[in-house]
Residue frames as qw, qx, qy, qz and C-alpha x, y, z in Angstrom:
[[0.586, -0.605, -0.383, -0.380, -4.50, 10.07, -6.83],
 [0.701, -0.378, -0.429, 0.427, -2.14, 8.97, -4.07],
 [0.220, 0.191, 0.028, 0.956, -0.14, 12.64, -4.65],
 [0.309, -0.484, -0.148, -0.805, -3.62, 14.86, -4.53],
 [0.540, -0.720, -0.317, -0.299, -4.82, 13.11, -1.68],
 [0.737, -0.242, -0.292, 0.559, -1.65, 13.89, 0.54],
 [0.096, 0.452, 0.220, 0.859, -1.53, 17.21, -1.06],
 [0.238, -0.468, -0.221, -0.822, -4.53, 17.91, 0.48],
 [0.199, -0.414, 0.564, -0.686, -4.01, 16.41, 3.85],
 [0.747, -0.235, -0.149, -0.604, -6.55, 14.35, 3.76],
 [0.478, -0.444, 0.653, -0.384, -7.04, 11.28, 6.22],
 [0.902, 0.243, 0.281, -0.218, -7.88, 8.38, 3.78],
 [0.733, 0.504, -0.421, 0.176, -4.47, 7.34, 2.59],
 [0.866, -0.483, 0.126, 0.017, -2.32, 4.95, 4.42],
 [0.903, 0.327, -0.261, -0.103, 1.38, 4.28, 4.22],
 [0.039, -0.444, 0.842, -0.305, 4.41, 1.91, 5.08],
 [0.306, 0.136, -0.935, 0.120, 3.62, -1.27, 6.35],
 [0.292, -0.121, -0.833, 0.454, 2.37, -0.81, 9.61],
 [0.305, 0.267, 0.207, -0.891, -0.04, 1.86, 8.63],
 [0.513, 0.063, -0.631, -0.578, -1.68, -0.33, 5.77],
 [0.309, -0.071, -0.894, 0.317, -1.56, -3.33, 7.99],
 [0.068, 0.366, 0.618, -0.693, -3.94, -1.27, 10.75],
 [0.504, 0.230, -0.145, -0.820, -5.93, 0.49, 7.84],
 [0.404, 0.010, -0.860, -0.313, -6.32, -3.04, 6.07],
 [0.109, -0.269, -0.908, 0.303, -7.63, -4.66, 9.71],
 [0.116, 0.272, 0.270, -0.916, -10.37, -2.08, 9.23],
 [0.498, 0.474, 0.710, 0.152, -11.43, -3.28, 6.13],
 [0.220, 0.861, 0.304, -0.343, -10.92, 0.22, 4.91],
 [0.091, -0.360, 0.670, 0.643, -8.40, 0.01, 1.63],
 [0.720, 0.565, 0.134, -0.382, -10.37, 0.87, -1.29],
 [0.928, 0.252, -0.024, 0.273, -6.63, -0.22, -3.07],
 [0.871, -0.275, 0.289, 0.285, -3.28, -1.05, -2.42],
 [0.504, 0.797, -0.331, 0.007, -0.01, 0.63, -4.23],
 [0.741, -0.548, 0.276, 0.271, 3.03, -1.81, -3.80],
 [0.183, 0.754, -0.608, -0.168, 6.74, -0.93, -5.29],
 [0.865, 0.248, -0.434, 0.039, 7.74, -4.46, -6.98],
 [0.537, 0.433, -0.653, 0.312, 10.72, -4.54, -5.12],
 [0.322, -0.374, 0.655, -0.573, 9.15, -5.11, -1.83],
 [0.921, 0.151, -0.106, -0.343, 8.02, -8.43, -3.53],
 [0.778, 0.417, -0.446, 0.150, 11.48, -9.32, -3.86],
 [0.176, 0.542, -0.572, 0.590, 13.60, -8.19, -1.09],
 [0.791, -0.427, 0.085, -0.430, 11.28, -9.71, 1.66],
 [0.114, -0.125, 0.953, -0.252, 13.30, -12.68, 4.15],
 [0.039, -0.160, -0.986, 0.029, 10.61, -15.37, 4.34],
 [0.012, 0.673, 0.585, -0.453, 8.58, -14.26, 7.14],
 [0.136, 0.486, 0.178, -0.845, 7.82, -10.88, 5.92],
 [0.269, 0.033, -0.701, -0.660, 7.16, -12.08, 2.53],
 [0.124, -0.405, -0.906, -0.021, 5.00, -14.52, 4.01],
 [0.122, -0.448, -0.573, 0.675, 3.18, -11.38, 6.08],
 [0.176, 0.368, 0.011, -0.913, 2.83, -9.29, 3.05],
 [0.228, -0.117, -0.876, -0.409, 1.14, -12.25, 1.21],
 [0.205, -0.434, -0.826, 0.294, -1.25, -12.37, 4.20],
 [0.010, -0.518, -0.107, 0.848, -1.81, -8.68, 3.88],
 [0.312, 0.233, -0.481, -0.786, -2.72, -8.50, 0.24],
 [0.301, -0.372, -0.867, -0.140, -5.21, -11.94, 0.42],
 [0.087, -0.687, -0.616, 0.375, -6.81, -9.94, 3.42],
 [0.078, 0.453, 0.048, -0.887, -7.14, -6.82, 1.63],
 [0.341, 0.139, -0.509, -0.778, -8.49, -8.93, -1.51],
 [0.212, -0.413, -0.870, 0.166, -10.98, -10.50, 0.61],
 [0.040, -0.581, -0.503, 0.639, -12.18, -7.21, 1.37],
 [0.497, 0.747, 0.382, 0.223, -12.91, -6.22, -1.83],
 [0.129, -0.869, 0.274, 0.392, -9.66, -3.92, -2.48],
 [0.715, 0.674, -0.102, 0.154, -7.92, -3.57, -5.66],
 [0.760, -0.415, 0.221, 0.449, -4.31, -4.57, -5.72],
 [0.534, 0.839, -0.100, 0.007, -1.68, -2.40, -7.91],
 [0.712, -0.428, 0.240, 0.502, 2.23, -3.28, -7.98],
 [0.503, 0.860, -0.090, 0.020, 4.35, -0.64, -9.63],
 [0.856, 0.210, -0.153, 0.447, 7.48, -1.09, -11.02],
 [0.471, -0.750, -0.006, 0.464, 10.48, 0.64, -8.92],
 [0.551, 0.243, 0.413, 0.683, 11.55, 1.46, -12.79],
 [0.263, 0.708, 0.630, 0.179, 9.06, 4.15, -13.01],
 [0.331, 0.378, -0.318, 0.804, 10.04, 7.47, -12.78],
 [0.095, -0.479, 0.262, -0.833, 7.84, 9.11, -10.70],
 [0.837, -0.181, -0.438, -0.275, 5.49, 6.41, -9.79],
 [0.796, 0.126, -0.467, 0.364, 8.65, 4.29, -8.48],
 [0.406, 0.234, -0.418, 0.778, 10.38, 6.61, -6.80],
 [0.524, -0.453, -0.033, -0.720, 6.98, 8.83, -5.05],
 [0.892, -0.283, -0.255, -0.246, 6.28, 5.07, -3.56],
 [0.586, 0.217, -0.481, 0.615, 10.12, 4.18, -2.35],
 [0.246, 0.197, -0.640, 0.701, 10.21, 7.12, -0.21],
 [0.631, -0.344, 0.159, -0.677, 6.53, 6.59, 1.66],
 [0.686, -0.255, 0.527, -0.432, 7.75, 2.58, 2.18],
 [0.087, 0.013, 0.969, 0.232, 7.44, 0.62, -0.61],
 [0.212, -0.448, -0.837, -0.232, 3.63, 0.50, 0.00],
 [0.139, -0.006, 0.026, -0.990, 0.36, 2.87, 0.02],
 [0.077, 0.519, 0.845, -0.103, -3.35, 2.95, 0.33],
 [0.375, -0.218, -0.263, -0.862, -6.31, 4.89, -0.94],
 [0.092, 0.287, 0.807, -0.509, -8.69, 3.93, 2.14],
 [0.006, -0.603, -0.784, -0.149, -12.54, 3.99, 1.71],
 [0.508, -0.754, -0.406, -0.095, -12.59, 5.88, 4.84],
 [0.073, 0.593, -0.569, 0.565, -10.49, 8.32, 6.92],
 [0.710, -0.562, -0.401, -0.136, -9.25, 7.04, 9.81]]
């Protein structure tokens, strides 16, 4: 899904960090792709930040998905957009 909607330009996928982050404060992640290993590798703070990120995106009724950085295409597709993706409600 994440693939076809980039494919096709579209404005309702988010990713990296700092683009989820701003989509999230919208309330407009329908759900959430994170590569495992940006579970692990986090220093404190950022761990702590992307915990705060994923509670406020499942407060907003968004679906959470962690995929393994094992996968083939999955893994790797996610690595080089960040670590982390969105499927947004809503273009923005």
């Amino acid at each position: 899904e994440l693939l076809a909607r980039l494919g096709k330009d579209k404005r309702n996928v988010s990713y990296g960090f700092e683009d989820v982050e701003k989509a999230a404060g919208y309330g407009a992640i329908e759900t959430v792709l994170v590569l495992d290993e940006l579970l692990r590798e986090f220093d404190m703070e950022k761990r702590k930040k992307l915990e705060d990120l994923l509670h406020q995106i499942e407060k907003a009724g968004g679906d959470i998905v962690i995929i393994s950085s094992l996968h083939e295409s999955a893994g790797k597709t996610l690595h080089s957009l960040g670590n982390i993706a969105a499927l947004l409600r809503f273009d923005i």
